[in-house]
N, C-alpha and C positions, 0 to 999 in steps of 0.2 A: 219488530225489526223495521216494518215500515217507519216510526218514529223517529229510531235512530241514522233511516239513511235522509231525513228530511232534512235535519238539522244541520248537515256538512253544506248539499247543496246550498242553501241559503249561504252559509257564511259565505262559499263560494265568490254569489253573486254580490253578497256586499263587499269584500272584500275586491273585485273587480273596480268597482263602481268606485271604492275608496282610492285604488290606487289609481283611476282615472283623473279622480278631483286634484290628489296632491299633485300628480303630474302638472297639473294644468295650472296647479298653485305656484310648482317650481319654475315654470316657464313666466308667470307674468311677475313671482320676483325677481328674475335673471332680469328680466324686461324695467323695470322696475328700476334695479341695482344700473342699467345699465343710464336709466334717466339721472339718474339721484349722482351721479358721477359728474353730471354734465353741471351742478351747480356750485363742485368744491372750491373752494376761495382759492387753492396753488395750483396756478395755471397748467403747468406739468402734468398734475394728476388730471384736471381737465382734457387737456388732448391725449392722455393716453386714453382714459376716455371713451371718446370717441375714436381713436384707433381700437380701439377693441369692438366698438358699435360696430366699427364699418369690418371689422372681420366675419361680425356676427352677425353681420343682415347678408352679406354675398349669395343668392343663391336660396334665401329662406326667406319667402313671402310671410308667413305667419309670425315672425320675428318681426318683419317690416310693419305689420299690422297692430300689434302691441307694441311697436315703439311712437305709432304715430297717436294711437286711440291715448298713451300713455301721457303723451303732450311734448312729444319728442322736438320736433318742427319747430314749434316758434323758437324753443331754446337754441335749438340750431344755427336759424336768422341771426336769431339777437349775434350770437358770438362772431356769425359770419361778417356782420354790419360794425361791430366794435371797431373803434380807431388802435384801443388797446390791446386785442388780442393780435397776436403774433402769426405772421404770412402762413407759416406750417399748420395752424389749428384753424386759421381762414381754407387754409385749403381742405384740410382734412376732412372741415364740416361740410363744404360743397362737395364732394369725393360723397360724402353717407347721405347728402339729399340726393345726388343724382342714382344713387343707387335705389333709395326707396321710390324712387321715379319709376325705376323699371318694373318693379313690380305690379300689382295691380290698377286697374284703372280707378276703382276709389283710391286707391292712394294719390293718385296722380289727383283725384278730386280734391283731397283733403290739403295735397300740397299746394293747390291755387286757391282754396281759401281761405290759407295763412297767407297770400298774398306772395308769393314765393318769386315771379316772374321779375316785379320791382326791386325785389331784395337783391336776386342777383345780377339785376344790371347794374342797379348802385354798389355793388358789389367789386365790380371792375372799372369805374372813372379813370377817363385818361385826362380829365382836366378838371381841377378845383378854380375856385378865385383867386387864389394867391400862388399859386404852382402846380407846375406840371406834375404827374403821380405814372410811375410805371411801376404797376406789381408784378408780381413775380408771374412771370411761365405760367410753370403749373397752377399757377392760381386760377390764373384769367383760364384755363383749358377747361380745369374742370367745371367753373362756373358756365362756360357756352357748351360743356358737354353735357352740364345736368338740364341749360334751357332746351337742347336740343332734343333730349330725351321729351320734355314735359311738353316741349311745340308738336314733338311728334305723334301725340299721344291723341288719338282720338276724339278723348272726350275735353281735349281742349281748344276754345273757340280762337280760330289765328286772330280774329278781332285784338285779343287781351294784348298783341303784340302794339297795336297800331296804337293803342290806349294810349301802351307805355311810351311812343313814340310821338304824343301830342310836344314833348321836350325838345325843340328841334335840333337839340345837342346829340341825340340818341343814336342814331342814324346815322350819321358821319362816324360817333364812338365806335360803333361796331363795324364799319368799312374798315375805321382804321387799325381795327384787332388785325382787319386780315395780312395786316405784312407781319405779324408775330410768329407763326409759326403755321405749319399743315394743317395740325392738328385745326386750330384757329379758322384758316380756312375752311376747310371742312365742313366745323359745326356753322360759321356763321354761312358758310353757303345752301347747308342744308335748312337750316333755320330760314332763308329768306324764300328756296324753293317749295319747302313746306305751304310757308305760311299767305304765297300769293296766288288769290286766288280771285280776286277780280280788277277788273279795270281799276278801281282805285286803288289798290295794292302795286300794279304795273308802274303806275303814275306815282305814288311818291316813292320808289323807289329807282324808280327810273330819275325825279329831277334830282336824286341827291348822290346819283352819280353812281349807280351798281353795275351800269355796263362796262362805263370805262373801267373802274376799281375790280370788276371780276375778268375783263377779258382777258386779259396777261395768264390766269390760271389756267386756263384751258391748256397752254405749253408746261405747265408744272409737272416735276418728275414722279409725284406721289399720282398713281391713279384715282385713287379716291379724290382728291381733289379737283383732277380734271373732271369727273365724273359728276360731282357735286354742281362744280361750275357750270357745264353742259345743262344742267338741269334745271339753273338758276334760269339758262338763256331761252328754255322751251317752254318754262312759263312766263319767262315778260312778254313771247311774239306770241303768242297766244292769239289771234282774233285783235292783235294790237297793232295796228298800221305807224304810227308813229313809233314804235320803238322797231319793230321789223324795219322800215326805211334806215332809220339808225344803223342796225346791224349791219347790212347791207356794206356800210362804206366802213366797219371799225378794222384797224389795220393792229394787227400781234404779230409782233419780230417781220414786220415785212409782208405780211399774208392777211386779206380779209377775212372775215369769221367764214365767209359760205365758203372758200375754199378751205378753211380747216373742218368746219365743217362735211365737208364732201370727203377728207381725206379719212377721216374717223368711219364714214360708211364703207370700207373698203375692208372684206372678207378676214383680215387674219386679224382685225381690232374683236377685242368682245363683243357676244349680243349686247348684252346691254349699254353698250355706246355704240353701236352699231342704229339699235332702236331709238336713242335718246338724240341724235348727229340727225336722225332721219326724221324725228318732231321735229325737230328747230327747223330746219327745211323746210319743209312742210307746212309749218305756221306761216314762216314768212313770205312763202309761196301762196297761199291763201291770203294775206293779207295786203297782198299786191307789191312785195321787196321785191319779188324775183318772179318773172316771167314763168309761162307754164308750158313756154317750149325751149326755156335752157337744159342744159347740156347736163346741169347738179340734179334737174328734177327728173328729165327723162331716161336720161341711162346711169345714172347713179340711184337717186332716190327711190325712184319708184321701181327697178328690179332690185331694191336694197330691200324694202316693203315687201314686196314679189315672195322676196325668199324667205323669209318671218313666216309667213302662212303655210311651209311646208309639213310633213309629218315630221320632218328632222329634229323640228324646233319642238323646246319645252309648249306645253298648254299655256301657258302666263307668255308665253313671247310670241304666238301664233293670233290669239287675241290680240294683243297690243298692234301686231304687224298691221292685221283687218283692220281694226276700227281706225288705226293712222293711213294707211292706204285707204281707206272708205273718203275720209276728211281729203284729203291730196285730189283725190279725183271726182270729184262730186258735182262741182260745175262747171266740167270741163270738156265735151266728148270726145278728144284728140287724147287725151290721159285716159279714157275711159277704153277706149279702141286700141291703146297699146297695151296698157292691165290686161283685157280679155286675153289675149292672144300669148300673152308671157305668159313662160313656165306652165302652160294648161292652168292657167288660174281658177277656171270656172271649175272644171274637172275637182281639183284640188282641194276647194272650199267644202265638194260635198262630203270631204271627210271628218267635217267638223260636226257634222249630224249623228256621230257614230260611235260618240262618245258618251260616257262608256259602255264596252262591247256589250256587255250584262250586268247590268243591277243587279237583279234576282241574285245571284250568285254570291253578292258582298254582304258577308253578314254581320260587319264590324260598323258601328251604327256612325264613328266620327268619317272613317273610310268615306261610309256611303252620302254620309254629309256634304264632303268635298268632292268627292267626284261630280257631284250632284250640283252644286255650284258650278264648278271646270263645265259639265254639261251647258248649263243657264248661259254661261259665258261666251264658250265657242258656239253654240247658234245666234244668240244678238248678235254677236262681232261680222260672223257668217252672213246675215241675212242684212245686215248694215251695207256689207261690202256690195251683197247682189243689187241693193236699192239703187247703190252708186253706180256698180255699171251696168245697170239697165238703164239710167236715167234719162239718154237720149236717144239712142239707136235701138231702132225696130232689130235687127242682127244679133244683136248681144243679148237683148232680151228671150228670141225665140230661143240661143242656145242656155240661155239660163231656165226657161222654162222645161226645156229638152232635157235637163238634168237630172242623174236619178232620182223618183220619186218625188219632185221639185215642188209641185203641187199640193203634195199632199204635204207635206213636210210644210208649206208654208200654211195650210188650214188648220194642221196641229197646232203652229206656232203660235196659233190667235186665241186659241185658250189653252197658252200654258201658264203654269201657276208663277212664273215672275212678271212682274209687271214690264221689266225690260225687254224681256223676248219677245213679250206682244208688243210692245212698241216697236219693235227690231222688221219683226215680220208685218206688220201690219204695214211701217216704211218701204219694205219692198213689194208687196202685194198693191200698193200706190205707184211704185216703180215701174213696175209690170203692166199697170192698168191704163198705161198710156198707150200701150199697143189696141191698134183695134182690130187686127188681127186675133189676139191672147181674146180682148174680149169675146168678141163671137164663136170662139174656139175654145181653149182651153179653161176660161172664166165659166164658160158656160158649164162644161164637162164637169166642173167640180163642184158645179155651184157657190161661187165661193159668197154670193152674194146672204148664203144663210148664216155663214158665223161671221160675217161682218155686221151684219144688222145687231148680231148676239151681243158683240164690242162694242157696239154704241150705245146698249143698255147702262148707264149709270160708270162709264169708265172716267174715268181723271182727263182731265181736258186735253195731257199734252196729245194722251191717246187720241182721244174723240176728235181733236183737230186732223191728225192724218188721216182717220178711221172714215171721215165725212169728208173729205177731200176724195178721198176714193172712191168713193159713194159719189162722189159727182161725175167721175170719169163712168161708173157703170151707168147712169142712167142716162146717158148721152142717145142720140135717138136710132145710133146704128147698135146697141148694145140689146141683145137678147134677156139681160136680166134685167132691165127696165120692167115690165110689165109685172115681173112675180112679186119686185121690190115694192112695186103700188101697190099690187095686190094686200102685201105683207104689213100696211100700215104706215107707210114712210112719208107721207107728208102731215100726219102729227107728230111724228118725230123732228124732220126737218122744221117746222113751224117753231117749234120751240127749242131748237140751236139758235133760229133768229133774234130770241129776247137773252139771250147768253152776256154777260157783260163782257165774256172773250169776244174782242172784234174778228178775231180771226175763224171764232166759232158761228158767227153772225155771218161774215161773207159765205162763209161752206153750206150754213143754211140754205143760203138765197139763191147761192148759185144751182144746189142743186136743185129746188126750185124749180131755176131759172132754166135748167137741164131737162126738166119734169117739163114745164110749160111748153119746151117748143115743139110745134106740128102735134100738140095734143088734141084730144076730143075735149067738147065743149064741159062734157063733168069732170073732167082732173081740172079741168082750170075753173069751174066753180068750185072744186073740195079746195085748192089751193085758195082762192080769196076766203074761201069759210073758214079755212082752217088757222087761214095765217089772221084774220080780221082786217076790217079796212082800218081801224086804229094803228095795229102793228103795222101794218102797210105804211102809212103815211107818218109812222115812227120814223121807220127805216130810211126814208126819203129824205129825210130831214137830219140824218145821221152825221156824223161830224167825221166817220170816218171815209174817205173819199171810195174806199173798195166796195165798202158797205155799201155805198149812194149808188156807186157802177153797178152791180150788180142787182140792185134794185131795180132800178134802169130797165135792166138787161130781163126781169122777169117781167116786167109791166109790157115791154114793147113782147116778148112772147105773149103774153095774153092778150095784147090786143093785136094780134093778127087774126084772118080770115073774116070775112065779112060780119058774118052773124054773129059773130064772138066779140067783134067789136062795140057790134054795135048793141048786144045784148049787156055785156061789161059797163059802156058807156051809159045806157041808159038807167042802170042801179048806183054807180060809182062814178058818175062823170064828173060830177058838181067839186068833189073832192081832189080828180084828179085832176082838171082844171087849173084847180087853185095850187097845190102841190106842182102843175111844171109853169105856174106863172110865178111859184116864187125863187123853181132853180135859176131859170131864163133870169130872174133880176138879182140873183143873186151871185156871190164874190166865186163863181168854181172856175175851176179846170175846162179847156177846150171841149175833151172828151163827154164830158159831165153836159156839158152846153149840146153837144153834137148826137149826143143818146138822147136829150130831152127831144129835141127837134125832132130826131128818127120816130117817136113815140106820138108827137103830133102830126107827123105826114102817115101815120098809121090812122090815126082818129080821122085824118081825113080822108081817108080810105071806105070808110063806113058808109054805109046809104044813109043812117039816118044820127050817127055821130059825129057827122060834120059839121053837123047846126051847131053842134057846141062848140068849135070853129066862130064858124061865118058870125054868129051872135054875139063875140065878144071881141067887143073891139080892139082893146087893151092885147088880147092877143094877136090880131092878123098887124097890130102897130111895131107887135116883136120880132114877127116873121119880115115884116118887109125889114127892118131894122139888119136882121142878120141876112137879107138877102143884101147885103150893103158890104158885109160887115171883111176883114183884110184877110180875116180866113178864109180858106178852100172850104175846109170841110164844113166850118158852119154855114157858109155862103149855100151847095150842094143841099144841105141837107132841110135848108129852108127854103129851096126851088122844090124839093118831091114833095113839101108840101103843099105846095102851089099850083104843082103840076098834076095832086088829085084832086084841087079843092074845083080847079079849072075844064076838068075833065068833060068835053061837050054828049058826051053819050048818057049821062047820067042825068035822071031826073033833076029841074032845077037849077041847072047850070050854066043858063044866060044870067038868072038873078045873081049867082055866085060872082060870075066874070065882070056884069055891071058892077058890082060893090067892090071887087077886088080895082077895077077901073077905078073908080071916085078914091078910093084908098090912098091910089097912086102906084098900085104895083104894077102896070102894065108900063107905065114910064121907066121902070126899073129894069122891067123884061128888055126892050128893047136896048138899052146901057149896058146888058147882061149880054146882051145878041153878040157884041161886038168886042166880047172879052178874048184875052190872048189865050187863055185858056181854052182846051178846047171843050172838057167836060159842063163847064158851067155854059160856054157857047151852046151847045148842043142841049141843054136844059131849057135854056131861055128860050132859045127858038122852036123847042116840043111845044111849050108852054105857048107863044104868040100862036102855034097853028090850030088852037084850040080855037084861039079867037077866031081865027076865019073861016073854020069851016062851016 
């Protein structure tokens, strides 16, 4: 018996198996039948066709995918590009590529590398060599419906646009689609908000005229096209001062954009023109169109932002509210001091931490996907916004810190597993760390200084920039976590942000450093020269970036302060550094740059026995009297405190000093200096002569 129940099952299973394959057979000759149609010699039978293709892809990705693997597409082009095939089967073909557009993202692949994007802008010419050409409507529709699908698609580089646009014909072509129809507009205005996404995108479409040619839409009766439009305008003023100026003065039926703009942020229009009216504002307010105590930004825009951030508002428009309201008030503190205070902003924000209520609870794995995202979301957006209004005012800060759980919620933030949220919180934990207050206080209470040092380990630079910016505000010398941070390693770590080819990763080195060094004991400032090398040192000095040079600057003169440090410094590294401030002094810099070097030798001559490297070179006390000459203040100052220690009568050696400065000719200088209008540099020179006489 056991034999005879074997034998069924099996057929069974083949029998499954069999009618899996035929299935699969039937499907790719449907697939197949539906190619093989696309090449019959009567036209007729051709587009029906393809009206039967495009009944048969609607909605059936796997359809779409055996008609492209099949060799659907090119056949497609071709018929679309034919002078001989007829408006309706031009059209029809564009109608089944934009369809298999929507399908998957390999498709969308497979569709740009038949070259699809060329096809169908040559597809819609409004000018040959010998005559004007107007196709039909629906032709030109569906062709900027299918580009619009295929610009929209992720896995498509908006570059391929600008490609096709090296033609300078192309670009005017498609402005002038937009008086065709809605529809027309629509896709061509989505198609340019899509695809602009940097300064040089702003720029040519900006000189070939998309402001003037889109502004008129914004009044159009179709929403979507106002909608589109608006979109078009939020990303040319982008960080774009020259099209933002523009906008400023474009006049539609009578009314400038900011005031149509402004009228769109008012409560009964949709969020999302509500949110999209309040970018464009807001760019152009950032890029200097519009003052940042007009009337559109303060009581329109920014309680228009305000209100985006409530719990009212979807999670996608709460975000967007933040992160545009974070950008509006960022370097403002008059924007930052009304934000705080609207609608309990601060209050408000901390409900973006509390999403959602419970994880544990979601057992549907795409669910927990997105929530989980939504989460990642609304805390960057969150801790963006506190960066901004903490950025100036001690006030807003203490009440942002005061906020539930505030602290800790920003220590989780810095190892959470999106790399945005750390950047998010780590910008505001820089925000915060301006207070010296929060330092010695609540900085200390959490220690935030241990998962910051963790951040610094091996993070992506845009991180490690903020991460070591921070890191410079804590080791400032009123900061209690100065001490554990040295303890902890930090000047072989800062030492080697200094050889970073990020310049920006190099000044946060030095500065902090430079943070490190001052009012230290003599071993941090010898692990400092050990650590950073006197090679790297006189790297640094030499740097081409002027913040890097300053801050260099700025750590040399910390380490050569108090006597013994001086002159212990000078006597292992003087030879070098020497030469290093006799090449800034002759060298093409900046006043500042000039005025640091000087403060660093009226330090050497500060020294008991670091001044000889002074007084012995000639070449230098010919610099100092030079800038004690010289039409600046501050250089003129800053080459008298040199003077005024080299001259110093209480100090061993200092008739020899005062003779040689004499024969020099700086005491000629001093008394010329006596009689300055000035009263600072008066008052120097005459310190200085009373050296002589006593």
């Amino acid at each position: 018996m056991a034999c005879l129940l074997e034998t069924p099952i099996r057929m069974s299973v083949l029998s499954s198996s069999a009618r899996t394959q035929e299935s699969a057979m039937e499907v790719t000759a449907s697939s197949r039948h539906y190619v093989d149609r696309l090449f019959d010699p009567d036209p007729q039978k051709v587009l029906q066709g393809v009206v039967d293709m495009k009944n048969a892809v609607i909605g059936n990705n796997k359809q779409k995918a055996n008609l492209i693997v099949l060799g659907a597409v090119p056949r497609l082009l071709y018929l679309l590009q034919q002078e001989t095939s007829s408006t309706e089967l031009k059209t029809e073909c564009a109608v089944v590529l934009g369809s298999l557009a929507m399908g998957t993202e390999n498709n969308v692949k497979s569709l740009l590398d038949c070259h699809i994007i060329p096809a169908l802008l040559q597809g819609i010419p409004t000018f040959t060599r010998r005559r004007l050409l107007l196709p039909d409507l629906k032709f030109i529709e569906a062709c900027l419906r299918c580009l619009r699908t295929i610009f929209t698609s992720p896995v498509t580089p908006v570059e391929l646009l600008y490609t096709c646009l090296q033609d300078a014909t192309v670009i005017p072509h498609l402005m002038s689609l937009l008086s065709r129809s809605r529809c027309t507009q629509e896709y061509v205005c989505h198609i340019y908000s899509h695809c602009c996404k940097a300064p040089d995108h702003q720029t040519i479409l900006f000189n070939h005229g998309a402001v003037q040619n889109i502004a008129h839409l914004l009044t159009s009766a179709s929403y979507k096209v106002r909608m589109q439009a608006l979109k078009c305008f939020s990303v040319f003023a982008f960080e774009n001062p020259q099209v933002s100026m523009t906008l400023v003065n474009v006049l539609v039926d009578g009314e400038l954009l900011p005031q149509i703009f402004a009228k769109m942020l008012q409560r009964d229009k949709p969020i999302e023109m509500q949110l999209t009216a309040a970018k464009c504002l807001t760019y152009m307010c950032r890029a200097g169109a519009i003052r940042t105590d007009d009337i559109c930004i303060v009581l329109k825009t920014l309680p228009c932002l305000v209100r985006m951030c409530s719990k009212e508002r979807l999670l996608e428009e709460r975000v967007e509210g933040a992160e545009t309201l974070a950008y509006l008030i960022e370097p403002d503190v008059e924007l930052q001091r009304i934000a705080s205070i609207t609608d309990h902003l601060i209050a408000m924000l901390a409900d973006y931490f509390k999403y959602p209520s419970s994880v544990s609870a979601i057992t549907d794995i795409k669910r927990l996907d997105h929530d989980l995202k939504h989460a990642h979301e609304l805390r960057q957006a969150a801790f963006k916004l506190y960066a901004s209004l903490g950025a100036n005012d001690e006030d807003i800060r203490k009440k942002i810190i005061e906020t539930e759980n505030m602290m800790d919620r920003i220590v989780n933030g810095l190892s959470e597993s999106s790399i945005k949220v750390r950047l998010a919180a780590v910008r505001c934990l820089h925000s915060l760390s301006r207070s010296v207050q929060q330092l010695r206080t609540s900085f200390q209470d959490h220690a935030v200084w241990k998962p910051l040092m963790k951040v610094l380990q091996n993070a992506p630079d845009e991180i490690l920039v903020v991460a070591s910016s921070t890191l410079c505000n804590l080791l400032l010398e009123f900061s209690p976590s100065k001490e554990p941070i040295l303890e902890s390693g930090a000047i072989e770590l800062l030492c080697s942000l200094t050889q970073s080819e990020n310049p920006a990763l190099r000044v946060n080195g030095i500065w902090a450093l430079m943070n490190m060094a001052f009012q230290a004991e003599q071993k941090i400032k010898t692990d400092i020269l050990r650590g950073l090398s006197t090679e790297q040192l006189f790297r640094l000095l030499s740097d081409c970036d002027v913040n890097v040079l300053m801050k260099t600057l700025g750590l040399l003169r910390n380490l050569l302060s108090t006597r013994p440090h001086i002159d212990q410094i000078m006597n292992t590294h003087g030879k070098q550094i020497m030469q290093a401030v006799t090449l800034i002094l002759e060298g093409e810099h900046n006043t500042e740059v000039k005025e640091q070097t000087l403060c660093i030798l009226a330090n050497i001559a500060d020294g008991t026995t670091a001044k000889e490297l002074i007084m012995t070179n000639d070449d230098i006390l010919q610099k100092i009297k030079y800038y004690m000459g010289h039409s600046n203040v501050k250089l003129q100052l800053a080459a008298m405190f040199c003077i005024s220690n080299l001259t110093w009568n209480e100090e061993e050696g200092a008739q020899e000093r005062q003779d040689k400065l004499r024969d020099v000719g700086i005491v000629d200088i001093l008394h010329k200096l006596s009689q300055s209008a000035d009263a600072n540099i008066c008052d120097k020179a005459k310190t200085a002569l009373q050296q002589y006489l006593a």
